[in-house]
C-alpha angles and dihedrals in degrees: 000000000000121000135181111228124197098227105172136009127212144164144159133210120198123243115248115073122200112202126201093256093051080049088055089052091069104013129060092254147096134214090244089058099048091039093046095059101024111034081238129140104156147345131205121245132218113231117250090261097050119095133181100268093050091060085040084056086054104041085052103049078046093054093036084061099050086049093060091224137108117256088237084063080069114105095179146012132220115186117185122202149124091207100061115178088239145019081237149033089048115252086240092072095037082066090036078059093042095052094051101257131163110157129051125043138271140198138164119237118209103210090132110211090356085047089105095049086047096053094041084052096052093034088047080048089050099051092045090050086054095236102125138014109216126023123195098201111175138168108221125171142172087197080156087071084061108046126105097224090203094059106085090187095071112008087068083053095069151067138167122254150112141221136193139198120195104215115201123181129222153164120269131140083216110106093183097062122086117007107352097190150320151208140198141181148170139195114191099190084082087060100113087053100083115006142138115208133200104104120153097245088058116104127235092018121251142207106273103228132126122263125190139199094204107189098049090044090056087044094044092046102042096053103042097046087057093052102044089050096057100045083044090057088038089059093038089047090235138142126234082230093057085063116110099178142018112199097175122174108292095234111124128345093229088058107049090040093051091050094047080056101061106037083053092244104157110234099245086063091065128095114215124185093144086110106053100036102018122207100348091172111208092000093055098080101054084039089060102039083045091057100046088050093054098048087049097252104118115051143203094267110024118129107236123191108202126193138170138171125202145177106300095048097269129155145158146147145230134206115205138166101217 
């Protein structure tokens, strides 16, 4: 049997840090009010000549080198994210191009926030089929380019950054090692809920910024990530208390505590990174696992339920012993 190994971990942040202060300086707001209903204090913000495939660049050779392999060991690459460069070529084959790369394949998925379970769920498809060896899936995003910086509902949500996991397949008659399993779904007639328009077949032509039913977003999250975890551990055959980690999408601190709460994952089991690098959207979820990893958190062995919910409405889930 065929199993998908994470084998390295990677991520970048870009350097400049705004704070909520610096956003009330600008914006008819406080830190008290976006903390207050976010769990935010700052993001981090991509310079005006960094692009997403630039962080992407960075979380991969960060991830390559946890992996302990060359880029030219990749046989495929898998780029979530909802800011590509360009319309077309895809952003996937401008890193593949970037890395070196001359052999394998790449292509970008547009799933938005859910974009990195997504692209675990079709790497983790691709290795079991024996296709390909070693997958670079990775969540990257500019979310900074598509803010209305005078909206204070949605510019105090989002950061900048990018994360990577190096898959590797092998061979282990344990089926509990490695991704365990994985769902995904999607329901378009909650489209209009949370939406940025702008795209080249739209006619007349609009500004390209986020808008958000909130409200509707929060209901909507919070029920159908319940859900989806615990069809995911029904199918697994796994308990919610076997669980030694839930790394859910880093969107709002109300959300992912109320979820927790649901589902009865005790709160130190959480990790939380919402406050230090906001909505990421697609990025946040290998940025948190990153992090965790880093500070020792998360360890070789640990069972991890991963979640995550985006603008679609699209959402899924992953179960993986790290």
């Amino acid at each position: 049997m065929i199993n998908t190994i994470i084998k390295g971990v990677g991520m970048y942040l870009p350097e400049k840090v705004l704070t909520n202060d610096d956003i009330s300086e600008f914006v008819d707001t406080s830190h008290e009010w976006i903390f207050d209903r976010t769990g935010i204090r700052q993001r981090h913000i991509a310079s005006k000549d960094q692009m997403t495939s630039d962080l992407a660049y960075m979380s991969a050779l960060d991830a390559i080198q946890d992996a302990n392999i060359n880029a030219t060991d990749i046989d495929l690459i898998i780029l979530a994210t909802s800011t590509p460069d360009q319309v077309f070529p895809s952003t996937a084959v401008k890193l593949q191009d970037m890395l070196n790369i001359r052999d394998g394949a790449a292509f970008d998925i547009h799933a938005v926030c859910s974009g990195f379970i997504y692209a675990l769920s079709t790497a983790d498809n691709f290795i079991k089929s024996g296709k390909y060896k070693r997958i670079l899936v990775i969540g990257s995003e500019v979310y900074s380019r598509i803010l209305n910086w005078k909206d204070r509902t949605t510019c105090v949500l989002f950061g900048d950054a990018s994360g990577a996991f190096v898959l590797e397949g092998q061979n282990n008659d344990d089926i509990r090692s490695g991704i365990i399993d994985s769902l995904i779904r999607s329901d378009g007639q909650y489209r209009s809920k949370l939406y940025c328009d702008g795209g080249p077949s739209m006619q007349p032509r609009t500004d390209n910024f986020i808008n958000m039913d909130g409200k509707e977003v929060y209901k909507h999250a919070v029920e159908k990530q319940t859900i989806i975890v615990e069809e995911l551990l029904d199918s697994a055959g796994v308990k919610i208390e076997s669980i030694d980690w839930f790394v859910p999408h880093q969107a709002n601190l109300r959300i992912l505590q109320t979820t927790a709460k649901k589902l009865k994952i005790k709160e130190e089991k959480i990790i939380v990174t919402v406050d230090k690098h906001a909505n990421t959207s697609s990025a946040s979820i290998p940025v948190a696992m990153t992090t965790a990893i880093k500070e020792n958190k998360i360890k070789r062995g640990d069972m991890c339920l991963l979640e995550a919910f985006g603008a679609g409405f699209t959402w899924g889930a992953v179960l993986l012993r790290y």
